[in-house]
PAKE-312262 format. One record per residue (C-alpha): chain; y, x, z; residue number from 1; residue in one letter. Coordinates in steps of 0.1 Angstrom, whole numbers, padded with zeros to 4 digits. Layout:
residues N
+------+-------+-------+-------+------+-------+
: mise :    yy :    xx :    zz : guti : fimar :
+------+-------+-------+-------+------+-------+
:    A :     Y :     X :     Z :  NUM :     A :
...
+------+-------+-------+-------+------+-------+
END
This chain:
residues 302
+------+-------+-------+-------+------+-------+
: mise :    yy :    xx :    zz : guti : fimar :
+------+-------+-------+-------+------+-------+
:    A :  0695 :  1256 : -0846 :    1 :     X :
:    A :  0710 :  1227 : -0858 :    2 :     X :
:    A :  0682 :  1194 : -0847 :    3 :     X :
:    A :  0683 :  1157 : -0858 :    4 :     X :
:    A :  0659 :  1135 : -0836 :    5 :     X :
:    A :  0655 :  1095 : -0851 :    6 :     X :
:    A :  0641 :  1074 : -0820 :    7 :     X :
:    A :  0659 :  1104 : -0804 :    8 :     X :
:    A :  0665 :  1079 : -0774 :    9 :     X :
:    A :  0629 :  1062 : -0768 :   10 :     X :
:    A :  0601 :  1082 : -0744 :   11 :     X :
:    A :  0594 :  1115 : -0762 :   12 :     X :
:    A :  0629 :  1117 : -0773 :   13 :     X :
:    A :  0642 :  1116 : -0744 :   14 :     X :
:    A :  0629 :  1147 : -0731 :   15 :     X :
:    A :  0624 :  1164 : -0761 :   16 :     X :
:    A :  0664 :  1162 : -0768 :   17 :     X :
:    A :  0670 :  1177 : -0729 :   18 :     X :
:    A :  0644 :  1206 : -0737 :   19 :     X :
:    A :  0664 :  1214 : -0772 :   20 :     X :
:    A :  0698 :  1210 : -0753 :   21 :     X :
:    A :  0688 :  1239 : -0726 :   22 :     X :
:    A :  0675 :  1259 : -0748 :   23 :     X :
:    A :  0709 :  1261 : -0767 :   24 :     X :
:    A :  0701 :  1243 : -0795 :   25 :     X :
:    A :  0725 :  1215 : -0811 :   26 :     X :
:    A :  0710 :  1181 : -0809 :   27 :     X :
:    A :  0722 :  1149 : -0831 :   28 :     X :
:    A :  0699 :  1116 : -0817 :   29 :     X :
:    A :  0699 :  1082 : -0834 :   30 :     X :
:    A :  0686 :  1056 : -0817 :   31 :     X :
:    A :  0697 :  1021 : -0806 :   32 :     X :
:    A :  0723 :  1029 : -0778 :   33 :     X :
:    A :  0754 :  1011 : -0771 :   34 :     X :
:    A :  0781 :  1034 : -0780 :   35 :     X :
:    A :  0782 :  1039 : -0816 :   36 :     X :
:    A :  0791 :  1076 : -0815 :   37 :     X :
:    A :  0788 :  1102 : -0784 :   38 :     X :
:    A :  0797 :  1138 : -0784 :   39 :     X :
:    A :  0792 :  1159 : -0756 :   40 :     X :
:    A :  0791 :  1200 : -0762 :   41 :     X :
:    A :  0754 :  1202 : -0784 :   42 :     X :
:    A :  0748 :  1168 : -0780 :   43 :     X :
:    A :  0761 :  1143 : -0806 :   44 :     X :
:    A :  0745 :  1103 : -0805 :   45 :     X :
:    A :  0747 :  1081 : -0837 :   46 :     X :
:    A :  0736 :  1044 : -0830 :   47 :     X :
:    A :  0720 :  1032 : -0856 :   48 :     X :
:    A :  0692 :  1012 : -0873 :   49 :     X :
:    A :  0670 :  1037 : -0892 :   50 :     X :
:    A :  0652 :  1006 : -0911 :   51 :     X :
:    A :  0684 :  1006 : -0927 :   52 :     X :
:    A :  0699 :  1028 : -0952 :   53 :     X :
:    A :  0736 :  1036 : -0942 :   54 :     X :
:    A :  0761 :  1065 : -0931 :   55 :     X :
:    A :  0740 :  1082 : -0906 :   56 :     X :
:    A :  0718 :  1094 : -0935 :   57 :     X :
:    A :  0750 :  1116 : -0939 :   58 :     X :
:    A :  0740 :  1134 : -0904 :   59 :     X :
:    A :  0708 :  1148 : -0923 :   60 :     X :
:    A :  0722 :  1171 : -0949 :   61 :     X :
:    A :  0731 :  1201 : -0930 :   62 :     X :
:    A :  0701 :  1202 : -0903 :   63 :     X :
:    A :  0678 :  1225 : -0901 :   64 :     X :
:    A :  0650 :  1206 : -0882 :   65 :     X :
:    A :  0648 :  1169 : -0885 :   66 :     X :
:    A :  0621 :  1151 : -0859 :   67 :     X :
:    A :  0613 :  1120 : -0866 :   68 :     X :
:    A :  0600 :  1098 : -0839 :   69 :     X :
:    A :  0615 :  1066 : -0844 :   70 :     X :
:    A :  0592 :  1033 : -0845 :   71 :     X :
:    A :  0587 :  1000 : -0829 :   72 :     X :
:    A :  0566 :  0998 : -0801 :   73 :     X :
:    A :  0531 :  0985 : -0807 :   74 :     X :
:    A :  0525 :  0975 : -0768 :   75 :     X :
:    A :  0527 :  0937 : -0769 :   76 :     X :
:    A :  0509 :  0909 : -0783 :   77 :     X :
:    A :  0513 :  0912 : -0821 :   78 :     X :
:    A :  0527 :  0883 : -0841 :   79 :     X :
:    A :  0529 :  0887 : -0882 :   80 :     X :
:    A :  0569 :  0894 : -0880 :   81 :     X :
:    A :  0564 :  0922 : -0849 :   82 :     X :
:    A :  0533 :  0936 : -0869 :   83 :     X :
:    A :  0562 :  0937 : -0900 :   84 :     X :
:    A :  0587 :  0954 : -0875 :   85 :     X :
:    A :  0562 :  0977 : -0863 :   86 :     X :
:    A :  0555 :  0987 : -0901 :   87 :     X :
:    A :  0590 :  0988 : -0916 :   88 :     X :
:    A :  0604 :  1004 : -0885 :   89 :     X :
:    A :  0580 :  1035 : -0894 :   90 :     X :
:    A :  0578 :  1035 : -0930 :   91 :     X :
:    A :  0612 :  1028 : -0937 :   92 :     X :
:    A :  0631 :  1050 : -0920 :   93 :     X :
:    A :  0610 :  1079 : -0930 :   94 :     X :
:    A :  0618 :  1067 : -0964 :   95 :     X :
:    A :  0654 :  1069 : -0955 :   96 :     X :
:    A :  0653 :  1102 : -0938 :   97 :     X :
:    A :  0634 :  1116 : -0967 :   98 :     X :
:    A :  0664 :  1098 : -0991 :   99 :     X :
:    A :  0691 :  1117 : -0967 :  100 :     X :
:    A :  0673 :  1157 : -0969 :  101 :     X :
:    A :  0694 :  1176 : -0996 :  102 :     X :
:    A :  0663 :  1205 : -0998 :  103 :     X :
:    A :  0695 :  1226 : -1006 :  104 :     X :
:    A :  0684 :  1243 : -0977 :  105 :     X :
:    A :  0654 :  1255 : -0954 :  106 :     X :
:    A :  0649 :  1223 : -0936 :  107 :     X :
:    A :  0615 :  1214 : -0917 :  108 :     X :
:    A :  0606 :  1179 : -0913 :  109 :     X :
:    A :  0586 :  1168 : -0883 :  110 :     X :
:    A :  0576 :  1131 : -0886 :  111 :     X :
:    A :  0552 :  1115 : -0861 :  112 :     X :
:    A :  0521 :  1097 : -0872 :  113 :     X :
:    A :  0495 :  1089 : -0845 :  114 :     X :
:    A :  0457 :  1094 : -0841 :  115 :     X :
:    A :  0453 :  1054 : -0849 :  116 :     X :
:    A :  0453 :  1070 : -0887 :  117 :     X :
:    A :  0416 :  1077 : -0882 :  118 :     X :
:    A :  0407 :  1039 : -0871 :  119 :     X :
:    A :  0381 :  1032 : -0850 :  120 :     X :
:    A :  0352 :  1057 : -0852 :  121 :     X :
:    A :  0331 :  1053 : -0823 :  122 :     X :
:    A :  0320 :  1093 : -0813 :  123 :     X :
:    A :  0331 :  1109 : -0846 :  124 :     X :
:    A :  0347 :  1145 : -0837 :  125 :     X :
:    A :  0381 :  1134 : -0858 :  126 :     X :
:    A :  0398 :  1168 : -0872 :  127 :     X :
:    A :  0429 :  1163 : -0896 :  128 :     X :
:    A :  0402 :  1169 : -0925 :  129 :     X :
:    A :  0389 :  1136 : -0916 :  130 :     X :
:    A :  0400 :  1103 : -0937 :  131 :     X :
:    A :  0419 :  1073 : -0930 :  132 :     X :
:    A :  0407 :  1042 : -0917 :  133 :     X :
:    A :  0410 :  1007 : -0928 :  134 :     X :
:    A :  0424 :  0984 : -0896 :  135 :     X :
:    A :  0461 :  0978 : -0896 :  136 :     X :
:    A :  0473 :  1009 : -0874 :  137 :     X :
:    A :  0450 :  1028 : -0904 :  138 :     X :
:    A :  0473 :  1015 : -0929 :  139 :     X :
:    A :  0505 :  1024 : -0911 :  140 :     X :
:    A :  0500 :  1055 : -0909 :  141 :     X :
:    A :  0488 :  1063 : -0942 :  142 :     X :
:    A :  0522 :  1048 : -0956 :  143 :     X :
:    A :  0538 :  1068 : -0930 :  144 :     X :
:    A :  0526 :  1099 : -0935 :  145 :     X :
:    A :  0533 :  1089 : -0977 :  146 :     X :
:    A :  0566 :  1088 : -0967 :  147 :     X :
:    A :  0571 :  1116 : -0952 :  148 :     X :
:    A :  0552 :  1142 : -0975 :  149 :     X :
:    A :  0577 :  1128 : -1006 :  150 :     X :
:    A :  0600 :  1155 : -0986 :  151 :     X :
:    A :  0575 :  1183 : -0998 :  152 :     X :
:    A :  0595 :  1175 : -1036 :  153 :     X :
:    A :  0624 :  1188 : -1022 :  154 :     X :
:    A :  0603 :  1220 : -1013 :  155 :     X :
:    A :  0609 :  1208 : -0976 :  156 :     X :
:    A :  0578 :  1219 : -0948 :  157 :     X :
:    A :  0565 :  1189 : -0938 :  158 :     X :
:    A :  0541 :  1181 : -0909 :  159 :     X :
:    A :  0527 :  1150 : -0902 :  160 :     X :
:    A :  0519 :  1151 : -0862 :  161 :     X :
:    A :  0496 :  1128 : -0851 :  162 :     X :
:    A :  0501 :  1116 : -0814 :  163 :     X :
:    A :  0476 :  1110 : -0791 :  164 :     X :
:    A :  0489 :  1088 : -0765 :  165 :     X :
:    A :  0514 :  1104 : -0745 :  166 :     X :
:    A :  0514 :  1113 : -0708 :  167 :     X :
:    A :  0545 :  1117 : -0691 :  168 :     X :
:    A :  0563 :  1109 : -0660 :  169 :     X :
:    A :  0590 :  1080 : -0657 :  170 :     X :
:    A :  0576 :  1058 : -0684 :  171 :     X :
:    A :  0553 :  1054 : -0712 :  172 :     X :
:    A :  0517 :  1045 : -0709 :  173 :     X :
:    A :  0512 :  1062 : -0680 :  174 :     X :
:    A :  0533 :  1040 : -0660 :  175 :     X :
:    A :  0515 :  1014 : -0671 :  176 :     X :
:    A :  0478 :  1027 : -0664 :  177 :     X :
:    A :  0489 :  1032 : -0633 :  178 :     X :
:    A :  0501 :  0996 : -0622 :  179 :     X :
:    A :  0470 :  0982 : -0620 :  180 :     X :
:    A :  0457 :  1008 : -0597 :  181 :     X :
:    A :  0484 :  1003 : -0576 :  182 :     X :
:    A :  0472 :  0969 : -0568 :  183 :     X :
:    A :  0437 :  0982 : -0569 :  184 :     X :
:    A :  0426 :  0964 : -0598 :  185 :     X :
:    A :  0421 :  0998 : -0613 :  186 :     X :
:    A :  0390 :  1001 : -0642 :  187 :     X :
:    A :  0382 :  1008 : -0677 :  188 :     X :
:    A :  0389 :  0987 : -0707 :  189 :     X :
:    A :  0362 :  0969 : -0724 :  190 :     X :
:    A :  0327 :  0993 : -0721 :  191 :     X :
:    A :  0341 :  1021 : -0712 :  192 :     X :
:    A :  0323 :  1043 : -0737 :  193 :     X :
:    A :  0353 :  1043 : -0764 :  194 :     X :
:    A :  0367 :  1080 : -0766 :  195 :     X :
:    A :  0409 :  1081 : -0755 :  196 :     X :
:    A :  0432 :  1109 : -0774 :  197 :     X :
:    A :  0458 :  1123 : -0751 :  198 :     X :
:    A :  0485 :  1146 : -0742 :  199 :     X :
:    A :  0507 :  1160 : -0713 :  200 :     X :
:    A :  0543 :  1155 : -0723 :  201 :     X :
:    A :  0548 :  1190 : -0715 :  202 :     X :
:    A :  0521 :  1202 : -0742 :  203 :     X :
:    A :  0533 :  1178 : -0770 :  204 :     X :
:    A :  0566 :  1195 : -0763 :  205 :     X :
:    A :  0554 :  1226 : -0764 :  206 :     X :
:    A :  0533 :  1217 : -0796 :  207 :     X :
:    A :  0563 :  1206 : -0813 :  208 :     X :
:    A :  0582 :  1239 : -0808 :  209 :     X :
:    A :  0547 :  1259 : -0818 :  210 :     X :
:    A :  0541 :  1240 : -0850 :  211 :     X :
:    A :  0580 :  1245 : -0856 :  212 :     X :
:    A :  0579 :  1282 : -0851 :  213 :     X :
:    A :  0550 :  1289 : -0873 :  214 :     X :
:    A :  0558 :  1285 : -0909 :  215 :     X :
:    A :  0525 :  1280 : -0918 :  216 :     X :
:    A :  0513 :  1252 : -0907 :  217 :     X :
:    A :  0524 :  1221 : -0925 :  218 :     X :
:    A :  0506 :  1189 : -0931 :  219 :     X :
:    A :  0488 :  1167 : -0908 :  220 :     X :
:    A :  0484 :  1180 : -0871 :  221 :     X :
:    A :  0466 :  1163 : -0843 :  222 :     X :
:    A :  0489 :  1168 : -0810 :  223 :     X :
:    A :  0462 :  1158 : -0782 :  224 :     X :
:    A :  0440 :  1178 : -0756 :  225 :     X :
:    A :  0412 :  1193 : -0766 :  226 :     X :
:    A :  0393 :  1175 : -0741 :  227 :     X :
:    A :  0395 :  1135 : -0753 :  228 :     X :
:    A :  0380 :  1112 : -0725 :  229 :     X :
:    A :  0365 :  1081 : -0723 :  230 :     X :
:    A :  0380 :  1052 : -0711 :  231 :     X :
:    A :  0351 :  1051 : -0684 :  232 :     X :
:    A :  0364 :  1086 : -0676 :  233 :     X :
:    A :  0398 :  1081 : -0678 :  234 :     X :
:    A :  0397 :  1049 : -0649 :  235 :     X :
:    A :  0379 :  1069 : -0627 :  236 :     X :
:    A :  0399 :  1103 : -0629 :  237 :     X :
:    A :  0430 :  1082 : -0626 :  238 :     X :
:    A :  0415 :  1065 : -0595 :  239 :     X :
:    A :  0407 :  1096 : -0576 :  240 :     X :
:    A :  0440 :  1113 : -0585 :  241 :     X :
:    A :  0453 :  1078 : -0572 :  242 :     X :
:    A :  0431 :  1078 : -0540 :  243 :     X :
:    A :  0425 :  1043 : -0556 :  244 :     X :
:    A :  0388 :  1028 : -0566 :  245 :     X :
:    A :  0384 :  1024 : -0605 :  246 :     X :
:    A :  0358 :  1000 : -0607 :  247 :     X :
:    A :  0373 :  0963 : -0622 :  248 :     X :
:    A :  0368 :  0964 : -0657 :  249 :     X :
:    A :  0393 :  0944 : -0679 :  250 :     X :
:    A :  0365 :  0931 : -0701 :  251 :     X :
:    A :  0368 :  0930 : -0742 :  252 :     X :
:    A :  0367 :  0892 : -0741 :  253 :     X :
:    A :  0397 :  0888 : -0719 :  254 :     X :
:    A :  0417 :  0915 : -0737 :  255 :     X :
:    A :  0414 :  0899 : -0767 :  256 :     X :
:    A :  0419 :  0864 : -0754 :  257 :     X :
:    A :  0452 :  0876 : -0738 :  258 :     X :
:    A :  0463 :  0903 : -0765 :  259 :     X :
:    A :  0451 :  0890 : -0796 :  260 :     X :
:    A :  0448 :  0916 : -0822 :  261 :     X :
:    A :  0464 :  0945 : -0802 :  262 :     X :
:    A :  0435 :  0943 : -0776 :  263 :     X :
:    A :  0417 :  0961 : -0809 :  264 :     X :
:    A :  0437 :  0987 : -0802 :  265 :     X :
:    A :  0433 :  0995 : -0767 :  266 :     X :
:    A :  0391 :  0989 : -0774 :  267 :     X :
:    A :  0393 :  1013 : -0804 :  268 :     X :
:    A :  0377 :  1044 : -0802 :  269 :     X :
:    A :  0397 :  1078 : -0813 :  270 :     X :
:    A :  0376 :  1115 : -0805 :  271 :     X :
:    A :  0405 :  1136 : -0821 :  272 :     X :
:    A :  0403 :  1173 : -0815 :  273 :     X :
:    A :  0438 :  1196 : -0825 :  274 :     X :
:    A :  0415 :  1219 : -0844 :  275 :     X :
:    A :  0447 :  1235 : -0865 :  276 :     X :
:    A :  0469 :  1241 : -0835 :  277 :     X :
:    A :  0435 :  1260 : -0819 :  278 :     X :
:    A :  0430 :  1276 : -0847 :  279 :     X :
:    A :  0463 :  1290 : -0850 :  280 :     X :
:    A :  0464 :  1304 : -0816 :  281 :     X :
:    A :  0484 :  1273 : -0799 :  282 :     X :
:    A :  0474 :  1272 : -0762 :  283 :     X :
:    A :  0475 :  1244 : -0738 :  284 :     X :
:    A :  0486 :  1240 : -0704 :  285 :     X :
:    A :  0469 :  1209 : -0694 :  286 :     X :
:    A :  0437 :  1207 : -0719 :  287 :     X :
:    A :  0418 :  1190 : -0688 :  288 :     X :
:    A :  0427 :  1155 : -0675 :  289 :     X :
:    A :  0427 :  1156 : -0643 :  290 :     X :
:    A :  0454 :  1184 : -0636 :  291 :     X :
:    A :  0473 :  1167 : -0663 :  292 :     X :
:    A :  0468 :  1134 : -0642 :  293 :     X :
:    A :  0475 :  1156 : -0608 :  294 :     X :
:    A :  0507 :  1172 : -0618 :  295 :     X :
:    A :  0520 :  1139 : -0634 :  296 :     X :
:    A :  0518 :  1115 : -0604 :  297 :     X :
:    A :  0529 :  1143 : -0579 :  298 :     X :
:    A :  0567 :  1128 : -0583 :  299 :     X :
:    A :  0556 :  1096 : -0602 :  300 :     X :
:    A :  0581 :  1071 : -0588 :  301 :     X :
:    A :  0572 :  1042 : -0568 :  302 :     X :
+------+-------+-------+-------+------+-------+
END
């Protein structure tokens, strides 16, 4: 099959396009690498800004999958023009993906959205049936996943796959969670008590292939583990996988004083369960935290 990846260079990208490559698939990335064009057997790179209409729309018409991933990171204090990147870099290229699917042939589009649609619901069990929120993030992904679902016109499958945050070795958040505990200054963010969404690379991947595979399933899916943590829980499971003592809080005062609005993020609260993936039979390899935790910081570097 014939795969387009946007932010095909970023985290998840990265090793989703080496999964697709050895399974014999051909891959065409766009991201923001140096050489403008790279072909290598499957592989073909396109670098390009997505925010931007231009002639790597052209790349879309005659894929069969197109995964959408691109977006600027959210990890760093947020001023009003990198809160306007964050939004544009989301809503408009999936505007300009949408623009550059013909629908003159079976094509499934894959478009990330995150479980920060939900906003901050303290111990709400979040399905996909539940609504949006009303902070910032809330308000991305609503547009986002707008954006997307115009492809449904062009009687194109469209699912809108809500990350939880991503677990993977080499990078990512993991990398750095694990900093801190390094120095043992290991602990929970603000109380504690607020409920954390995530995922083992390995089962996002596999997620992506499932939902891909089954025809059915189309709209929003949550990818994350069954089993959401606290951040209480998540500091100390990380510390004994660690051999490391979780116990200095970074307290919700300080994060905010530091952070500014993003610390609302990292206090926010997200219980997000991946009822339709369950329900259709998808089954996980790492539901539980601590083998994900275990099996990810076997080789983590450094």
């Amino acid at each position: 099959m014939k795969f387009l990846i946007t932010g095909g260079t970023g985290f998840v990208g990265s090793f989703l396009t080496q999964q697709l490559l050895q399974n014999g698939h051909e891959v065409t990335v766009i991201g923001r690498s140096s050489a403008p064009v790279v072909r290598s057997g499957h592989f073909h790179a396109i670098s390009a800004d997505t925010a931007q209409k231009g002639s790597w729309q052209h790349a879309l018409r005659d894929m069969d999958v197109v995964i959408n991933l691109a977006g600027m990171s959210i990890f760093q204090r947020w001023t009003r023009a990198h809160k306007q990147q964050i939004y544009d870099s989301r809503i408009l290229t999936t505007r300009h993906v949408v623009e550059g699917m013909t629908g003159d042939r079976s094509q499934v589009l894959i478009s990330t959205s995150a479980v920060g649609y939900y906003g901050s619901r303290g111990d709400d069990i979040l399905t996909e049936a539940e609504p949006c929120g009303n902070d910032f993030l809330s308000k991305v992904g609503k547009d986002w996943e707008h954006e997307a679902f115009e492809a449904e016109k062009k009687n194109i499958r469209v699912v809108a796959a809500r990350f939880g945050v991503v677990l993977g070795k080499s990078g990512g958040a993991l990398k750095q969670m694990i900093t801190p505990f390094k120095w043992f200054a290991g602990g929970p963010m603000g109380s504690g008590r607020q409920w954390f969404s995530w995922i083992h690379i390995a089962d996002l991947l596999a997620g992506l292939m499932f939902v891909l595979e089954n025809a059915k399933i189309q709209g929003p899916v949550n990818l994350c583990s069954p089993a959401p943590v606290t951040s209480g829980e998540l500091a100390r499971t990380l510390g004994v996988v660690l051999g490391r003592p979780a116990v200095i809080p970074a307290p919700s005062m300080a994060l905010r004083l530091i952070l500014g609005e993003f610390a609302e993020t990292l206090l926010s609260s997200q219980r997000a369960v991946p009822e339709k993936l369950l329900a259709s039979g998808f089954v996980f390899k790492f539901p539980d935290l601590k083998d994900a935790l275990t099996d990810l910081c076997q080789s983590q570097p450094g």
